[in-house]
N, CA, C and O atoms as a Tinker XYZ file with bonds, in Angstrom:
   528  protein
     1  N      0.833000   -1.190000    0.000000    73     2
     2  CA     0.000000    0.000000    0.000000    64     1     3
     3  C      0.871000    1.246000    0.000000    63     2     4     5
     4  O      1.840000    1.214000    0.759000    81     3
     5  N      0.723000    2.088000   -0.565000    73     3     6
     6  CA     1.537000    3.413000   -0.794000    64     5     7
     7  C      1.325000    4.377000    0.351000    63     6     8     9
     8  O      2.257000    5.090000    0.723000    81     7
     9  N      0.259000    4.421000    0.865000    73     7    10
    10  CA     0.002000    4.812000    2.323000    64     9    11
    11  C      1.067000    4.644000    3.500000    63    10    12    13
    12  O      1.539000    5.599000    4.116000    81    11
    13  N      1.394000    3.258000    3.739000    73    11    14
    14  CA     2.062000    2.337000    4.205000    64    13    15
    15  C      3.586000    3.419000    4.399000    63    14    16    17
    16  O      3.867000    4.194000    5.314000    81    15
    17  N      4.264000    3.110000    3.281000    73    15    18
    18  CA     5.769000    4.260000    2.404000    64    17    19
    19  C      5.849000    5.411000    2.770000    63    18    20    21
    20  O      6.962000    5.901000    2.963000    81    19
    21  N      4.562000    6.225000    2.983000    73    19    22
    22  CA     4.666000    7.584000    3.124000    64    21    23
    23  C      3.952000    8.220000    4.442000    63    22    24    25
    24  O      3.580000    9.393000    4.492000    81    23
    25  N      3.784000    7.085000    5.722000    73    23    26
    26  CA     3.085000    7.185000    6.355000    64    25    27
    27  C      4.311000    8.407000    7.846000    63    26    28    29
    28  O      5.469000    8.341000    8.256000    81    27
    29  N      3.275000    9.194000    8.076000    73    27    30
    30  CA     3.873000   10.067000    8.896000    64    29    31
    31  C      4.004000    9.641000   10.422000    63    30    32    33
    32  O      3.063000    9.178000   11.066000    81    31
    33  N      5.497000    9.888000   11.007000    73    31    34
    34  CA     6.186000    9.321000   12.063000    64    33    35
    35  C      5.327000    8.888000   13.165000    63    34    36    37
    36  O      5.544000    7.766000   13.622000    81    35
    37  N      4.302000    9.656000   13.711000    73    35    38
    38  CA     3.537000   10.038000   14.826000    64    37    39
    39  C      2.850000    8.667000   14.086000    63    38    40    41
    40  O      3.415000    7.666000   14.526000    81    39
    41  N      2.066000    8.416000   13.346000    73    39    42
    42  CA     0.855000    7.295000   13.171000    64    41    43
    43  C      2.581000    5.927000   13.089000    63    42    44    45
    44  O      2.644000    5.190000   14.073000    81    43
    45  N      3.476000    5.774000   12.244000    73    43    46
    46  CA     4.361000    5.073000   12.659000    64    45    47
    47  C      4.353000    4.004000   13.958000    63    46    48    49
    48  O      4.220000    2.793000   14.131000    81    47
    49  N      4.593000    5.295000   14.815000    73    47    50
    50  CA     4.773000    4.782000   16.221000    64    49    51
    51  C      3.405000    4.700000   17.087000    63    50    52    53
    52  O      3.471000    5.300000   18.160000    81    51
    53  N      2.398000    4.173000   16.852000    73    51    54
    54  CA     1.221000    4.270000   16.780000    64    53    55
    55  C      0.545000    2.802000   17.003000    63    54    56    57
    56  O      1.146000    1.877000   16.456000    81    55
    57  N     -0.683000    2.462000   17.770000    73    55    58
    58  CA    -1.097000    1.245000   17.161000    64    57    59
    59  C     -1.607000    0.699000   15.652000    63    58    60    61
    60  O     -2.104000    1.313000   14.707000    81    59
    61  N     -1.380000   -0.252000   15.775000    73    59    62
    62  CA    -1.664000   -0.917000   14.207000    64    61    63
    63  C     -3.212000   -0.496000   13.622000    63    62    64    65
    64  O     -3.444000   -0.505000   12.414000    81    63
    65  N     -4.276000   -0.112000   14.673000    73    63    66
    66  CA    -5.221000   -0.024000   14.472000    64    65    67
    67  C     -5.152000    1.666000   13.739000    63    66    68    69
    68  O     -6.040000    2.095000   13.003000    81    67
    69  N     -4.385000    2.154000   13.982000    73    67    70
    70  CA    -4.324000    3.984000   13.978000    64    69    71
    71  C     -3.432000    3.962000   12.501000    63    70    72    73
    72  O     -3.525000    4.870000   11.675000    81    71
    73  N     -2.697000    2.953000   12.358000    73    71    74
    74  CA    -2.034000    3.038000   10.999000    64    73    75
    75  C     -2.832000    2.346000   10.010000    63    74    76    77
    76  O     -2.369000    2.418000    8.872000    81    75
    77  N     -3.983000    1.651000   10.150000    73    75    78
    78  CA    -4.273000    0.798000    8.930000    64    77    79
    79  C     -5.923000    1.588000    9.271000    63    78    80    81
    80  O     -6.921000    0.902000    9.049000    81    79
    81  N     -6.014000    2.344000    9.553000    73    79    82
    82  CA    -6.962000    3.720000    9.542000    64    81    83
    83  C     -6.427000    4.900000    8.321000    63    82    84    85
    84  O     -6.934000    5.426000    7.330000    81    83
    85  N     -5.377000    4.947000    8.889000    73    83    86
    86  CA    -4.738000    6.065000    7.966000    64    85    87
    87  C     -4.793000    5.225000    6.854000    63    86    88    89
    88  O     -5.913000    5.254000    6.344000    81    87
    89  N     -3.981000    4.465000    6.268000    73    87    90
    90  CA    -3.899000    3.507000    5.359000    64    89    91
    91  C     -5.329000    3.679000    4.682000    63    90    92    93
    92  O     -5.562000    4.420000    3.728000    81    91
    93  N     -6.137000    2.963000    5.262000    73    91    94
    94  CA    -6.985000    2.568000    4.239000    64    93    95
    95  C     -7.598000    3.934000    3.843000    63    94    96    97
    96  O     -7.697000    4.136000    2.633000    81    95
    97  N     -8.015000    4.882000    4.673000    73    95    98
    98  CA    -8.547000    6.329000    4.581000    64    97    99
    99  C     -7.440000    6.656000    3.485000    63    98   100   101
   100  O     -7.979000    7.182000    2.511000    81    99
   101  N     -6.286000    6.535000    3.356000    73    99   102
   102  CA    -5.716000    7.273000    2.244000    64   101   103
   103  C     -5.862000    6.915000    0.838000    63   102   104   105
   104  O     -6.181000    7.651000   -0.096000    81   103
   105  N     -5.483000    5.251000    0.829000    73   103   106
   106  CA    -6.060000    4.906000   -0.124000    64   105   107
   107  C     -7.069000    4.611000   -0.837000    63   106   108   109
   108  O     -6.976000    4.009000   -1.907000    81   107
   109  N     -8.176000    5.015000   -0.308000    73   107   110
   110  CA    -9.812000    5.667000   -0.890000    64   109   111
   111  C     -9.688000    6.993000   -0.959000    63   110   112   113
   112  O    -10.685000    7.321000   -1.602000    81   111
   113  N     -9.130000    7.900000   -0.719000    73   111   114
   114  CA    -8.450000    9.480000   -0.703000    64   113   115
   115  C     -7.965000    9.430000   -2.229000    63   114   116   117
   116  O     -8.309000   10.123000   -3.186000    81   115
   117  N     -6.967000    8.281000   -2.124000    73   115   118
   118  CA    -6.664000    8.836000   -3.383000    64   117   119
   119  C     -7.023000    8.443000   -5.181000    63   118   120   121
   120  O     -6.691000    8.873000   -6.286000    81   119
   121  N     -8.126000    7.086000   -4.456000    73   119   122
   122  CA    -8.844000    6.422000   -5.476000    64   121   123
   123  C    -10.020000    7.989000   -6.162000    63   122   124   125
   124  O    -10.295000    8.211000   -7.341000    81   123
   125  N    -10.379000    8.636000   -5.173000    73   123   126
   126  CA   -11.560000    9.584000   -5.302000    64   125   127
   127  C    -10.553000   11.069000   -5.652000    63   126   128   129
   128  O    -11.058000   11.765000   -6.533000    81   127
   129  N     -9.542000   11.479000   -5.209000    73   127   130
   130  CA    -9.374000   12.338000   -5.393000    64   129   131
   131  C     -7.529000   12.617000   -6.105000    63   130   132   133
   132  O     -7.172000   13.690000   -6.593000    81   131
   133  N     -6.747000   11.547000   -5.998000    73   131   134
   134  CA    -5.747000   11.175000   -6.330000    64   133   135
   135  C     -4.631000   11.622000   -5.517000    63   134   136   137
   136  O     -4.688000   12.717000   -4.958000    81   135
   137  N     -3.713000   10.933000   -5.415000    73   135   138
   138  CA    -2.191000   11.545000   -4.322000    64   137   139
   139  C     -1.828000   13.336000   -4.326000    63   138   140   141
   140  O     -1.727000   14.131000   -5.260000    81   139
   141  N     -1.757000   13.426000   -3.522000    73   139   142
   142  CA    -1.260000   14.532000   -2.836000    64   141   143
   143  C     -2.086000   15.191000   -1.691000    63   142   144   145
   144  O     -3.042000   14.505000   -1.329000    81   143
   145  N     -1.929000   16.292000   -1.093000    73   143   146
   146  CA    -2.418000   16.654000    0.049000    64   145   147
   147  C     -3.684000   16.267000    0.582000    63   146   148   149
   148  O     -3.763000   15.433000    1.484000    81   147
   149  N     -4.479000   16.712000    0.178000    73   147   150
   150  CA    -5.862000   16.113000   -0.071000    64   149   151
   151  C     -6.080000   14.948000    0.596000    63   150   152   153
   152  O     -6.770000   14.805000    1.605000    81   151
   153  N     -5.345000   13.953000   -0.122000    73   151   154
   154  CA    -5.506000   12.295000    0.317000    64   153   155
   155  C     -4.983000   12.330000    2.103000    63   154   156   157
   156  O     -5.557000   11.674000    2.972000    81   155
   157  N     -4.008000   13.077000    2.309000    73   155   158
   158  CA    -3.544000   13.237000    3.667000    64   157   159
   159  C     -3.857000   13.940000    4.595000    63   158   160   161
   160  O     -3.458000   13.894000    5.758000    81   159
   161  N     -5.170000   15.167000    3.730000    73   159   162
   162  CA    -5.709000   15.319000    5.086000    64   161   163
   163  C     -6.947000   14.566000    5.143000    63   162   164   165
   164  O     -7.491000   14.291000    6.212000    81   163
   165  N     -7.339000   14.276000    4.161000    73   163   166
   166  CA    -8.784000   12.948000    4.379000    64   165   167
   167  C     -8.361000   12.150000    5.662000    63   166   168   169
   168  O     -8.986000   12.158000    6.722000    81   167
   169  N     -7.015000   11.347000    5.361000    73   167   170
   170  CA    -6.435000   10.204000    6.191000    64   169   171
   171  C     -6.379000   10.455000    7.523000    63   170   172   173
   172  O     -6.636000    9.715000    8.472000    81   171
   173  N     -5.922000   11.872000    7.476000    73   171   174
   174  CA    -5.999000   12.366000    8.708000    64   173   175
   175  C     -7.129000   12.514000    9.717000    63   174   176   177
   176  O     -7.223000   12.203000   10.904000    81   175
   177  N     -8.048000   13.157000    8.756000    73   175   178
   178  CA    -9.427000   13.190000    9.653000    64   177   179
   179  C     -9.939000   12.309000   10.553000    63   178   180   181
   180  O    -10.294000   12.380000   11.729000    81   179
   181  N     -9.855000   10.762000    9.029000    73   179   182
   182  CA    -9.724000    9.662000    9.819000    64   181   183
   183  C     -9.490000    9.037000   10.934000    63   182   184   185
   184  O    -10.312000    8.249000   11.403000    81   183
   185  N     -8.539000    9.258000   11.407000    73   183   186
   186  CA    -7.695000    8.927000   12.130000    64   185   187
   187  C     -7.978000    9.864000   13.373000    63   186   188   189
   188  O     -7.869000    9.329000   14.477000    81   187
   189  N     -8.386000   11.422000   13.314000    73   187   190
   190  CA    -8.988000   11.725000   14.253000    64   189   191
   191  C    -10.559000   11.880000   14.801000    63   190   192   193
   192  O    -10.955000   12.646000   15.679000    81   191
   193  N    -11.282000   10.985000   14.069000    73   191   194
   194  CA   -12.622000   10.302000   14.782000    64   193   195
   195  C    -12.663000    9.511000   15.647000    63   194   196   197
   196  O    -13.553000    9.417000   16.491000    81   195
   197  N    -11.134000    8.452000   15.480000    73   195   198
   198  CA   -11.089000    7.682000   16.195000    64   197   199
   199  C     -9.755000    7.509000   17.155000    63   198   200   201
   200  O     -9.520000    6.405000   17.647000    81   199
   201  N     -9.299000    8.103000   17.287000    73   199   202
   202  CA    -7.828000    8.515000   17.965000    64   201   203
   203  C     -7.435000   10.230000   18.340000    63   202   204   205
   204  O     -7.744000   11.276000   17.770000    81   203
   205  N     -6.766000    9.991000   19.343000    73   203   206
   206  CA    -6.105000   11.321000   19.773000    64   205   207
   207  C     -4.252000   11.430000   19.755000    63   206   208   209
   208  O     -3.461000   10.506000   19.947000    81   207
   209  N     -4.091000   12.201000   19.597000    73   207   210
   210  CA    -2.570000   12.543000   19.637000    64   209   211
   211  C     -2.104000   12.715000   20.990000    63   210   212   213
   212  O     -2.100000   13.826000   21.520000    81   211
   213  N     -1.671000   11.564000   21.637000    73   211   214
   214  CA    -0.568000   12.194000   23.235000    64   213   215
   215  C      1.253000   11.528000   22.497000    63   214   216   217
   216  O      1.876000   10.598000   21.984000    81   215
   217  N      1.272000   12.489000   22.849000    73   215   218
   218  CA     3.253000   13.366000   23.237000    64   217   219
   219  C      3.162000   13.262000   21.988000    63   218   220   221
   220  O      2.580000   14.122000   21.327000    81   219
   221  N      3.897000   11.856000   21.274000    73   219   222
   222  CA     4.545000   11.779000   19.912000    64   221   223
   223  C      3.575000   10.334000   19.285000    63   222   224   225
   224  O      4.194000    9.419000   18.741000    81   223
   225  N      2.544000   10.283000   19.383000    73   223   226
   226  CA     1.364000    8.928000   18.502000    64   225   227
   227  C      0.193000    9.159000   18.672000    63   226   228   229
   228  O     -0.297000   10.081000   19.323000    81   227
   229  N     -0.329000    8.335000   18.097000    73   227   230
   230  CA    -1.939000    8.607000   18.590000    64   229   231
   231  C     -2.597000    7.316000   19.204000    63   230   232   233
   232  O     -2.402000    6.188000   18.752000    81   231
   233  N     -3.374000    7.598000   20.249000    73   231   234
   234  CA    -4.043000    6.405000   21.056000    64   233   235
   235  C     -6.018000    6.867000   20.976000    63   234   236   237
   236  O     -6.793000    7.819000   21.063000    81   235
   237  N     -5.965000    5.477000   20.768000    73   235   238
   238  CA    -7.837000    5.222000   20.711000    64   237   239
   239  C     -8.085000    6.309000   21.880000    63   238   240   241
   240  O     -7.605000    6.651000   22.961000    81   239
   241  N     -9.510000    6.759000   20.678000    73   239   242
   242  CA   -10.255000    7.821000   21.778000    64   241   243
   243  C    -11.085000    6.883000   22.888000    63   242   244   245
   244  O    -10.793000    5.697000   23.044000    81   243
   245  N    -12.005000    7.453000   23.539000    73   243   246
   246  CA   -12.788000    6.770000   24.407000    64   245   247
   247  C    -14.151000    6.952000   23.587000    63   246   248   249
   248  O    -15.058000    6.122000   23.636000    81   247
   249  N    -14.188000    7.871000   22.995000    73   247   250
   250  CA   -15.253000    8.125000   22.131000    64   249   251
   251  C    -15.584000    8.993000   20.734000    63   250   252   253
   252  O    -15.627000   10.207000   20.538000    81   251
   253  N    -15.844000    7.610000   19.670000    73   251   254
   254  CA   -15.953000    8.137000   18.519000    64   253   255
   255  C    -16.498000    9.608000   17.713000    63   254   256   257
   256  O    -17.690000    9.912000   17.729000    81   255
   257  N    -15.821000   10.158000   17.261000    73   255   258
   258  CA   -16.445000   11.486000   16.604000    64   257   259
   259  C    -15.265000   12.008000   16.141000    63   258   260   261
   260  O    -14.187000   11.439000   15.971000    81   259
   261  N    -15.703000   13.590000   15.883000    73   259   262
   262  CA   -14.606000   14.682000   15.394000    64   261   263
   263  C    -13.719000   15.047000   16.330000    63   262   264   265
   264  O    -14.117000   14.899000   17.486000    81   263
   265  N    -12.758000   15.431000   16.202000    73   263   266
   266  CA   -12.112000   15.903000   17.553000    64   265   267
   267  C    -12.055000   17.914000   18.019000    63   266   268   269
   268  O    -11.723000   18.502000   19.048000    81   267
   269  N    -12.602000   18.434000   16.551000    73   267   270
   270  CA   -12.904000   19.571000   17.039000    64   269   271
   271  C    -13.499000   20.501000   16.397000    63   270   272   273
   272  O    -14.221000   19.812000   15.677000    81   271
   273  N    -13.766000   21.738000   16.084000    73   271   274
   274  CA   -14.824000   22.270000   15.772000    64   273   275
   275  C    -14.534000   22.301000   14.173000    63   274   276   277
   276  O    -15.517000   22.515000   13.463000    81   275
   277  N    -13.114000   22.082000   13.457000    73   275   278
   278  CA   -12.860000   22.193000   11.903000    64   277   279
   279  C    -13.278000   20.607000   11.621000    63   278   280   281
   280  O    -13.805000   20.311000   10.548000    81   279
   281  N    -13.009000   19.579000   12.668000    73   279   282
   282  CA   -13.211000   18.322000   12.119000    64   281   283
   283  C    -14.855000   18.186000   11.892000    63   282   284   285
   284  O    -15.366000   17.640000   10.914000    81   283
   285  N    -15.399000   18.645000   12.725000    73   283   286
   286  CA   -16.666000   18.571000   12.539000    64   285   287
   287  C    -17.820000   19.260000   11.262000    63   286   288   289
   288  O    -18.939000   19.002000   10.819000    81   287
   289  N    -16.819000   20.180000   11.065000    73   287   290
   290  CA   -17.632000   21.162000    9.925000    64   289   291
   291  C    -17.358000   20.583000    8.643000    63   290   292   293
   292  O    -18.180000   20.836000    7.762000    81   291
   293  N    -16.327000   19.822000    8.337000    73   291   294
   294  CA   -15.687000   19.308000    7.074000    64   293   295
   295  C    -15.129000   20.516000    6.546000    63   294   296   297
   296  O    -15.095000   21.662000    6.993000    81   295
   297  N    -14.546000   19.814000    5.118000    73   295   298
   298  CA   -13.812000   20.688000    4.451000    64   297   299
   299  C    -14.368000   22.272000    4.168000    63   298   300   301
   300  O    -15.534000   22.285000    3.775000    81   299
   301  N    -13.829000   23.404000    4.281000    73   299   302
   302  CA   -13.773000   24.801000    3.735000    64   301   303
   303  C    -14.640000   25.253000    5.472000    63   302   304   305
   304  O    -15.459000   26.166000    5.575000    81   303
   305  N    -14.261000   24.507000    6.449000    73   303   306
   306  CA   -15.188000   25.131000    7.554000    64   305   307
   307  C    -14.034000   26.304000    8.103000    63   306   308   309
   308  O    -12.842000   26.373000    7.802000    81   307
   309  N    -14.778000   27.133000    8.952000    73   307   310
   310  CA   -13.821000   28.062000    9.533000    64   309   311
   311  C    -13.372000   27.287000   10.976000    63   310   312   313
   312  O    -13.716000   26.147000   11.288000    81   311
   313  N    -12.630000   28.075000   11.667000    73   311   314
   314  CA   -11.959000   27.256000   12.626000    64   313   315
   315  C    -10.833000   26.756000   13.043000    63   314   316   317
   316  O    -10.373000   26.051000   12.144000    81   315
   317  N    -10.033000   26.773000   14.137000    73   315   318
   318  CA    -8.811000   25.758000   14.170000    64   317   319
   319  C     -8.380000   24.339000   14.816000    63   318   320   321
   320  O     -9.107000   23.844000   15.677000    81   319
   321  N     -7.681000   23.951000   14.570000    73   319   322
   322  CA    -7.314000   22.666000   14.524000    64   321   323
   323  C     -7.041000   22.794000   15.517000    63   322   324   325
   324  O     -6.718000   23.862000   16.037000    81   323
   325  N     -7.119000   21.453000   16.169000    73   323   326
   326  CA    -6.368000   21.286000   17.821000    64   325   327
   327  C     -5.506000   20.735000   17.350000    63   326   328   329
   328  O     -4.854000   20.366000   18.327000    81   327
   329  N     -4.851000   20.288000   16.201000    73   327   330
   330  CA    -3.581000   19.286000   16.150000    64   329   331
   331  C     -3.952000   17.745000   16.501000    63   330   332   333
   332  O     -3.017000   17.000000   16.794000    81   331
   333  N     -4.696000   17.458000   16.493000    73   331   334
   334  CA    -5.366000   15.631000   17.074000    64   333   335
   335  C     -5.443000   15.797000   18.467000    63   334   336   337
   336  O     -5.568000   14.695000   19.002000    81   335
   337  N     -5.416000   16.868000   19.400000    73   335   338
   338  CA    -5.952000   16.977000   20.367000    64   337   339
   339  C     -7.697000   17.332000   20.615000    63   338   340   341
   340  O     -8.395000   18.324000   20.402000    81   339
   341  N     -7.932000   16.047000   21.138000    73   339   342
   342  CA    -9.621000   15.755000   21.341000    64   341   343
   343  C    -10.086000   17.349000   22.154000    63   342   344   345
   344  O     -9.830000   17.390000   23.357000    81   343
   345  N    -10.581000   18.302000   21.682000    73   343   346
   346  CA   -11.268000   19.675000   21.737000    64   345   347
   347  C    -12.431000   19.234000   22.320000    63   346   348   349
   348  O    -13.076000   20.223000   22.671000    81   347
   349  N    -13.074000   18.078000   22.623000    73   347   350
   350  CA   -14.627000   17.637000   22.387000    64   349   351
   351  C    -14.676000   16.674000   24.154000    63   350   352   353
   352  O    -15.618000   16.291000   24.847000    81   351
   353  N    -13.267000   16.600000   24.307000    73   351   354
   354  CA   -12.927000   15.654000   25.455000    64   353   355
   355  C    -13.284000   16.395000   26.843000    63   354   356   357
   356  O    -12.922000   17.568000   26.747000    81   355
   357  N    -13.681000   16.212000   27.702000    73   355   358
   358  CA   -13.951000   16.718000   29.232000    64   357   359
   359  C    -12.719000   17.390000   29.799000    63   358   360   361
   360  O    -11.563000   17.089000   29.502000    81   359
   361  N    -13.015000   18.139000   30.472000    73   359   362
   362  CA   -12.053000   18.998000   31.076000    64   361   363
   363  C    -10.865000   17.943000   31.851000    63   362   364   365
   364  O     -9.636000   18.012000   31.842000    81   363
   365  N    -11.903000   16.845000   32.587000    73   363   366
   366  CA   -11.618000   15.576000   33.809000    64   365   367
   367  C    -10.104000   15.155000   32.174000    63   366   368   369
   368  O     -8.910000   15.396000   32.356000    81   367
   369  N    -10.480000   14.742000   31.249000    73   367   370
   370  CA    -9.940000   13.744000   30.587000    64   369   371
   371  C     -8.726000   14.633000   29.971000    63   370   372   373
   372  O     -7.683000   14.001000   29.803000    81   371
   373  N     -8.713000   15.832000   29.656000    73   371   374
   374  CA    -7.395000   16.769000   29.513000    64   373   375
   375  C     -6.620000   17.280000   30.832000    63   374   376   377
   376  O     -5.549000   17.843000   30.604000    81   375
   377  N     -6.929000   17.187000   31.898000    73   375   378
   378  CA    -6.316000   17.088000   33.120000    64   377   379
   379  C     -5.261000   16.010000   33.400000    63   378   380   381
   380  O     -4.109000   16.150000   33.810000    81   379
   381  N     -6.037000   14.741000   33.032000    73   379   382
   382  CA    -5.196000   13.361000   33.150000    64   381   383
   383  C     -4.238000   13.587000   31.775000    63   382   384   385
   384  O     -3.242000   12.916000   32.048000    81   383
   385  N     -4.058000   14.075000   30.675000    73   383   386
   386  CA    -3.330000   13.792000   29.634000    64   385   387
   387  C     -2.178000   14.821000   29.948000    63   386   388   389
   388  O     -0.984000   14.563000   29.799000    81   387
   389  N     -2.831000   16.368000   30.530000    73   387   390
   390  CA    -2.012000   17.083000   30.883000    64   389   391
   391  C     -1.063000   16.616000   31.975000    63   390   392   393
   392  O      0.069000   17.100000   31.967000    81   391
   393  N     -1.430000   15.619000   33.035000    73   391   394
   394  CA    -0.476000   14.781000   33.819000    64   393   395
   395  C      0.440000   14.319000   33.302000    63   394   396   397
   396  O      1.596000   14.736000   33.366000    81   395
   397  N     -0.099000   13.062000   32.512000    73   395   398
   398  CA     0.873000   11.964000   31.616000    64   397   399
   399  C      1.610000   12.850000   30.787000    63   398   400   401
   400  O      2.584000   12.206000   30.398000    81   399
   401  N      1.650000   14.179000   30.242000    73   399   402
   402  CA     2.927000   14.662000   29.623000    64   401   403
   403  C      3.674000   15.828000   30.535000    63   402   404   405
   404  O      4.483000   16.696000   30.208000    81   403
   405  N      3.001000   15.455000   31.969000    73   403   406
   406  CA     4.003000   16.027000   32.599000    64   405   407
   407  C      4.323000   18.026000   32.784000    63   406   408   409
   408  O      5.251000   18.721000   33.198000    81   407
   409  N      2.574000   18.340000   32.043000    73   407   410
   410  CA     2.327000   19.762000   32.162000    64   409   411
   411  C      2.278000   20.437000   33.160000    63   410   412   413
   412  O      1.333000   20.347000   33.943000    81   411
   413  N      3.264000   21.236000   33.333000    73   411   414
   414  CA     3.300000   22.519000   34.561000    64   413   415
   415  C      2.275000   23.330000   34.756000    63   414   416   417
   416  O      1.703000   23.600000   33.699000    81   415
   417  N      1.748000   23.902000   35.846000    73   415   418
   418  CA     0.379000   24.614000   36.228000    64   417   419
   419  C     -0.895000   24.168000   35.639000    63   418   420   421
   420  O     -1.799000   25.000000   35.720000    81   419
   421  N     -1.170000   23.091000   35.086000    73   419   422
   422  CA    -2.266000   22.592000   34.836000    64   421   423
   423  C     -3.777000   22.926000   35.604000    63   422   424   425
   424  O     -4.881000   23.332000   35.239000    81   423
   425  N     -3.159000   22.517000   36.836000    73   423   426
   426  CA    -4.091000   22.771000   37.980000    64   425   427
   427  C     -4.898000   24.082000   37.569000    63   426   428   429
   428  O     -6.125000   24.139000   37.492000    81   427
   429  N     -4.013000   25.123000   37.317000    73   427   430
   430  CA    -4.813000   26.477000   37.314000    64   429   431
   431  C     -5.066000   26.576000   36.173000    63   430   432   433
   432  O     -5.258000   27.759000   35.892000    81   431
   433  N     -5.223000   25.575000   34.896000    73   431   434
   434  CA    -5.776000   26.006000   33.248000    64   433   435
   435  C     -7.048000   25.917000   33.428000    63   434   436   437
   436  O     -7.567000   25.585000   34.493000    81   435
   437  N     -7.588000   26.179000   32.495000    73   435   438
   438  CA    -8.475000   26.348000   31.917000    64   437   439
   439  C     -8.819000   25.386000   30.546000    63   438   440   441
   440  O     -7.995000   24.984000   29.724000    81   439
   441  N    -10.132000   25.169000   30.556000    73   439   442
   442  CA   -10.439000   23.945000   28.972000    64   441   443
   443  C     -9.468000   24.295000   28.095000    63   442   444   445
   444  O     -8.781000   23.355000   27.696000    81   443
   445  N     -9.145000   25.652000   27.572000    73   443   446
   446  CA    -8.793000   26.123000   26.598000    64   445   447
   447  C     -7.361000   26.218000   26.638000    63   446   448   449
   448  O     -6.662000   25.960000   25.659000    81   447
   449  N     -6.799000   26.674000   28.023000    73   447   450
   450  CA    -5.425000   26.722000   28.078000    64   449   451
   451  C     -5.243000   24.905000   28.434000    63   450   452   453
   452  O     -4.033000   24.681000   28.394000    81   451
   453  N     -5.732000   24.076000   28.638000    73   451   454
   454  CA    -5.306000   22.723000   28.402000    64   453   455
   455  C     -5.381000   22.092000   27.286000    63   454   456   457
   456  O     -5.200000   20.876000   27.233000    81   455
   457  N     -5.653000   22.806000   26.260000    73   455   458
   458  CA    -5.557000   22.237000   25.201000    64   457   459
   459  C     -4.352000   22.945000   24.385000    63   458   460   461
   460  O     -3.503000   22.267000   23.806000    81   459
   461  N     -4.341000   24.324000   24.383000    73   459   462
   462  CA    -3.099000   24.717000   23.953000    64   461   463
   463  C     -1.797000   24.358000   24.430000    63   462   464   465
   464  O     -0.838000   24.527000   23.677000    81   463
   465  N     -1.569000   23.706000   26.014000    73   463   466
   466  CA    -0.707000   23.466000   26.588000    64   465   467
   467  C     -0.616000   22.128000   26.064000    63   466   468   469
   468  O      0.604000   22.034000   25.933000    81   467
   469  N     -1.126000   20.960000   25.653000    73   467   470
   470  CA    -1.143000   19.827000   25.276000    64   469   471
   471  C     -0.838000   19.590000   23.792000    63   470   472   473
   472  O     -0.135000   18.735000   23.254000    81   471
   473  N     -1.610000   20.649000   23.258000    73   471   474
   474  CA    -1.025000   20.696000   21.556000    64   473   475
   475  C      0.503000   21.029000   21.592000    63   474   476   477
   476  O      1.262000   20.208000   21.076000    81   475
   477  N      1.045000   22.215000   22.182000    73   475   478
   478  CA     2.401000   22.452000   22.536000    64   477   479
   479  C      3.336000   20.961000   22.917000    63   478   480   481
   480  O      4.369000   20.556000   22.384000    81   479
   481  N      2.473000   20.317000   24.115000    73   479   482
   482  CA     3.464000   19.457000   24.438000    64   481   483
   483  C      3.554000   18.249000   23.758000    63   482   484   485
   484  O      4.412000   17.412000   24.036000    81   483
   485  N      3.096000   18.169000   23.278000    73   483   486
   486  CA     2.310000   16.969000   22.084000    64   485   487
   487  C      3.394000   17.633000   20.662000    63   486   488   489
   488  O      3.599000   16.586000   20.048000    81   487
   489  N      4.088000   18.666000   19.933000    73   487   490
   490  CA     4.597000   18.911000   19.101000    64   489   491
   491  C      6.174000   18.782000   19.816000    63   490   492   493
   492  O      7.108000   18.266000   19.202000    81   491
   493  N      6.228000   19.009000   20.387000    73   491   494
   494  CA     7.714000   19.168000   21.261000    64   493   495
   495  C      7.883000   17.594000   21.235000    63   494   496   497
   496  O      8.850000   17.259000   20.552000    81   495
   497  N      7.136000   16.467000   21.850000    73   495   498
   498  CA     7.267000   15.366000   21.742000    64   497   499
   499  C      7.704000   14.704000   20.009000    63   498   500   501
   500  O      8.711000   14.153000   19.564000    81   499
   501  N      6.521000   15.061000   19.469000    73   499   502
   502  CA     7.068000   14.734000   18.020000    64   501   503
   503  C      8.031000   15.491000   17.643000    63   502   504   505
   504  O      8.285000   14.941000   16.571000    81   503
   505  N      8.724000   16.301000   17.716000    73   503   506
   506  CA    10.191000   17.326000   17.721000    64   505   507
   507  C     10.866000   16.287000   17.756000    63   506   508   509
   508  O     11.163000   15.548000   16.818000    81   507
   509  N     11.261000   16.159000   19.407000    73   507   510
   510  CA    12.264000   14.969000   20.118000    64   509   511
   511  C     12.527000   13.645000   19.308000    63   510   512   513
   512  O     13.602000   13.353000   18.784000    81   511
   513  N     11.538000   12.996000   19.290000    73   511   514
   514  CA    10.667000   11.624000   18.449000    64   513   515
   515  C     11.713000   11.847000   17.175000    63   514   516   517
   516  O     12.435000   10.933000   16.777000    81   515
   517  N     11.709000   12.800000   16.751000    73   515   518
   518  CA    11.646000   12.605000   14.492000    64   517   519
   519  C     13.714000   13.085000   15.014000    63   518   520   521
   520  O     14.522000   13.066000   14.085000    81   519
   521  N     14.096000   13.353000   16.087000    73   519   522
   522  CA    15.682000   13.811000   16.032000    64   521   523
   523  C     16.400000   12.521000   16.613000    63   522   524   525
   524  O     17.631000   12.496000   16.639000    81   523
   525  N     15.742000   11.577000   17.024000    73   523   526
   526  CA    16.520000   10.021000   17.725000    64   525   527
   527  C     16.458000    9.069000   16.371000    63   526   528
   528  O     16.888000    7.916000   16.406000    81   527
């Protein structure tokens, strides 16, 4: 699968279930619309209905959907991306992620500043990740 070849580091290191998501999402991406960007952000979307991005991969959500207000609108919506950070997730469930990567002042964020603090720490991880 050509998906497979060109598959980006973060889904890589990923479960098998999160790569053969991307996979197959790409290659119907590009049966309908043909290789290049397009096909990769289809794949992508994919991949965030059913997965979230912590540090440097993505792990099964707890619950299926969009992960934020551009995933939800589809293509040409206004809006920004959380980066595969679940936007849609409980305050309770970005608290615990903000733990596991080890985020400073958490305690005193806010929905919004825990998600920017997690997208941050979540790119810094894939930084580290793509230089070993």
């Amino acid at each position: 699968m050509p998906a497979r070849k060109d598959m980006p580091s973060t889904l890589k290191r990923s479960p098998k279930e999160a790569q053969d998501t991307y996979a197959e999402a790409h290659d119907s991406a590009v049966d309908s619309y043909g290789e290049g960007e397009r096909a990769h952000r289809t794949a992508f979307a994919a991949v965030k209905h059913s997965f979230e991005k912590v540090g440097d991969h993505w792990e099964p959500k707890a619950k299926r959907g969009p992960s934020d207000k551009k995933a939800a609108g589809g293509r040409g919506s206004s809006g920004r991306t959380a980066g595969g950070v679940d936007a849609n997730a409980s305050k309770e469930h970005l608290m615990d992620l903000a733990k596991k990567l080890d985020i400073r002042g958490r305690s005193r964020m806010n929905k919004a500043d825990l998600l920017e603090a997690i997208r941050k720490a979540n790119d810094g991880s894939t930084r580290k990740a793509r230089r070993q």
